[in-house]
N, C-alpha and C positions, 0 to 999 in steps of 0.2 A: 023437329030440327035439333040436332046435334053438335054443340059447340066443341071446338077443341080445347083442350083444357088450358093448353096455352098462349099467353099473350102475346101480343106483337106489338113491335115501335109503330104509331102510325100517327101523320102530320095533317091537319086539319086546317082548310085554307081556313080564314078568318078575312069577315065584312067589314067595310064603312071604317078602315085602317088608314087611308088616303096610299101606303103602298104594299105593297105585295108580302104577307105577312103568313106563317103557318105554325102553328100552336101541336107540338108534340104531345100525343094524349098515347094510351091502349088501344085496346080490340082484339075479340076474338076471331079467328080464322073459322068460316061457317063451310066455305068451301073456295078451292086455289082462286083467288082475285078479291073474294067477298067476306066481310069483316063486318062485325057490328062492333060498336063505336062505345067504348066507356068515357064516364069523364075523368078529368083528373082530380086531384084533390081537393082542391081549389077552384075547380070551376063556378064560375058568376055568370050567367047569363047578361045581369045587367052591365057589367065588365066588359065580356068580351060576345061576339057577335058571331058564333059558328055557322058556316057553311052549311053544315048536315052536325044536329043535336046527336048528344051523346042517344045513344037506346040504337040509333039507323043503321040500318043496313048500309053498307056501300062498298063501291066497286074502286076498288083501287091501283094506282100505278105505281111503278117507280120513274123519279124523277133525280136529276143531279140537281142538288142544293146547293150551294158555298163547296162542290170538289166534291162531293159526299152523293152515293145512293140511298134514295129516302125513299119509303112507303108513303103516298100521298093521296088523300079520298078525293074522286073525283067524280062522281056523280052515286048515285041512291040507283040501290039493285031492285 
């Protein structure tokens, strides 16, 4: 597998928030749609509660946020 060298914005739903919540991290582009997931600098597991852990694979969309098109992981490739 061949990663792209470079990163991309990508937003990670995040659990057990009580509302709808998405945690801006990296990722590499593996191939158009699919991105493995770094974390951020600061990532806590016990903090915060990621959808799909940094390391995943995943398939991603865009989504409008707050006005804005955002890169958003939405399910494991």
């Amino acid at each position: 597998m061949v990663l792209d060298t470079n990163k991309v914005k990508i937003y990670v739903p995040l659990l057990n928030e009580g509302t709808d919540v998405i945690r801006p991290t990296e990722g590499y582009l593996v191939r158009p749609g699919i991105y493995v997931l770094l974390p951020t600098p600061d990532y806590d597991p016990a903090c915060e509660e990621w959808a799909f852990l940094p390391g995943s694979m995943v398939s991603c969309g865009n989504e409008i946020r707050e006005g804005k098109q955002v890169t958003v992981a939405q399910r494991l490739a």
